[in-house]
C-alpha positions as CSV (number, residue, x, y, z in Angstrom):
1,X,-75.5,4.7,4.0
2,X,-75.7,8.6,3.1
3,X,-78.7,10.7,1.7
4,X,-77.8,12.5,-0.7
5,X,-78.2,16.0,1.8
6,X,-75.4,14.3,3.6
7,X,-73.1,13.8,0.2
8,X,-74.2,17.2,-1.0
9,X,-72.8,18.6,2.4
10,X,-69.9,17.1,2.4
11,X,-68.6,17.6,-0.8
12,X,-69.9,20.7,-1.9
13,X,-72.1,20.1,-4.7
14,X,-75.8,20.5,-5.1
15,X,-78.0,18.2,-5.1
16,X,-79.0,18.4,-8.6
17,X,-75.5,17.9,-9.2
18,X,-75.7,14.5,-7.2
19,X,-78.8,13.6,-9.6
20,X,-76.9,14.4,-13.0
21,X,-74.3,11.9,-12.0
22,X,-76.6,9.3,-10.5
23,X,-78.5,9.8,-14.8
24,X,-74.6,9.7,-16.0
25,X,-74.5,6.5,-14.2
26,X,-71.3,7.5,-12.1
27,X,-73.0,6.6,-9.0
28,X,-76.3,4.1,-8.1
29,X,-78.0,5.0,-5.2
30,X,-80.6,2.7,-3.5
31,X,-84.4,3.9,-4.0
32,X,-86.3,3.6,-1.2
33,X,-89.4,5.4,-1.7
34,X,-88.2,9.2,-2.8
35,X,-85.0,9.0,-0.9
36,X,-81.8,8.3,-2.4
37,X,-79.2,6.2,0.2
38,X,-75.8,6.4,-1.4
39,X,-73.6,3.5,-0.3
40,X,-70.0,3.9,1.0
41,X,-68.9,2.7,-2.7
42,X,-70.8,5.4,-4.3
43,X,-69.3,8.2,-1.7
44,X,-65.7,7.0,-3.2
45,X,-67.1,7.2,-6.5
46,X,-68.1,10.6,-5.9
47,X,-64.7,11.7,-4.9
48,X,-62.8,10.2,-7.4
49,X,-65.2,11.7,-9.8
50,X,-64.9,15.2,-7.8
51,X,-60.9,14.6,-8.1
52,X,-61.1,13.7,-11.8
53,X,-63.0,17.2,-13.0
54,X,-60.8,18.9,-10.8
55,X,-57.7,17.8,-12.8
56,X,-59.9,18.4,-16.0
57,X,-60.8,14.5,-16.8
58,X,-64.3,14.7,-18.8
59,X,-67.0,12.9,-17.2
60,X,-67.0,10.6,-20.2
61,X,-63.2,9.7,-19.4
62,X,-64.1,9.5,-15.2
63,X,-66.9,7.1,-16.5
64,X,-64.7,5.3,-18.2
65,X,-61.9,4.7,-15.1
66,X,-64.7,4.2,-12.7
67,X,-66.2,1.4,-14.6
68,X,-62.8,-0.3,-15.3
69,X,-63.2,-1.2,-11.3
70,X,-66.3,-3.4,-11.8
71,X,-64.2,-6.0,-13.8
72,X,-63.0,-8.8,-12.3
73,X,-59.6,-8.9,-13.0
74,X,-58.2,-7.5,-9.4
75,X,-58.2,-3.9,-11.1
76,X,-54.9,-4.7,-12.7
77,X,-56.7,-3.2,-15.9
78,X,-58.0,-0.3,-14.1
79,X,-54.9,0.7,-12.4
80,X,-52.5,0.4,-16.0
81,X,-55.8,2.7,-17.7
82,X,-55.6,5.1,-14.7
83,X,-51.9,5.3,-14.7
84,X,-51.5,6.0,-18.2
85,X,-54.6,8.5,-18.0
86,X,-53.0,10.4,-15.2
87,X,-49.3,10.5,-16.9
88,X,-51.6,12.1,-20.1
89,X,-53.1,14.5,-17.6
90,X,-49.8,15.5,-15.8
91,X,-48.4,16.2,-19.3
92,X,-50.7,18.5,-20.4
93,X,-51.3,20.3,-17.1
94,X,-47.8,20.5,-17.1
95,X,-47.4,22.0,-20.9
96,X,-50.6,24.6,-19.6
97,X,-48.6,25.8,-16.1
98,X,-45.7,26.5,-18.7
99,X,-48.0,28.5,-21.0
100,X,-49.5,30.0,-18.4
101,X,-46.3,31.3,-17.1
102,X,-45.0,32.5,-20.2
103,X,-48.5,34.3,-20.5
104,X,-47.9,35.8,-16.8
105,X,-44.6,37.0,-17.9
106,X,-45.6,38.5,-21.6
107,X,-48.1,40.4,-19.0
108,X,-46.0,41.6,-16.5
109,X,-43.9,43.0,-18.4
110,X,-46.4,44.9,-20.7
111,X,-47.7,46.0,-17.6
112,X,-44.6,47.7,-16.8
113,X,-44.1,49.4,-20.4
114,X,-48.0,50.7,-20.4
115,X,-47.5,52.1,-16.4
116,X,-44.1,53.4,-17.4
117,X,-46.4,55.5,-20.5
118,X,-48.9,56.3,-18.4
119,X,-46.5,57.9,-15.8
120,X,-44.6,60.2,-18.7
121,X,-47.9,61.2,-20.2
122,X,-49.4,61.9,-16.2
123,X,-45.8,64.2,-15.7
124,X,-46.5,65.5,-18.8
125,X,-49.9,67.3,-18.5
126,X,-48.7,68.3,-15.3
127,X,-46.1,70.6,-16.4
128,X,-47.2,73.9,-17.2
């Protein structure tokens, strides 16, 4: 069992973050008293949520995969929702690292024209 300090610690998020997902549902700790005790199953919950906003899954979609594993089926549902949410993930991030290179590019070389001007217009006043 963790407390939520220990969680918090670990992965790097406050502990009102901790408490927002607990309200989202993403993970149950046990109540004892004021203290939360976080199970090993919600510490993996936790990290796969952590993963899944890192990638840039919503917390509704996370939700969604997470809960997929409470079925009974011997998470042959969860795995083919995952997979096919993970192929839709590595498409778009893939279609943003192309944009973003194209952006870095279109930059760069503006950068170059604008310090190119600036350098004619610094020799320039310069010259008596």
């Amino acid at each position: 069992m963790f407390s939520i300090g220990d969680l918090a610690r670990e992965f790097g998020v406050t502990l009102r973050t901790l408490r927002f997902y607990e309200d989202k549902g993403l993970v149950s700790p046990r109540r004892e008293g004021q203290s939360r005790l976080y199970s090993r199953r919600d510490r993996a919950r936790l990290k796969l949520v952590l993963m899944g906003k890192r990638v840039g899954f919503s917390l509704t979609e996370i939700k969604g995969m997470l809960d997929l594993y409470d079925l009974r089926d011997g998470q042959v549902a969860q795995l083919k929702v995952a997979l096919d949410r993970f192929h839709e993930r590595i498409a778009i991030l893939e279609r943003q690292k192309k944009e973003i290179e194209q952006a870095l590019m279109e930059l760069r070389r503006t950068t170059a024209v604008v310090g190119g001007l600036l350098k004619e217009k610094e020799a320039g006043t310069r010259r008596p």
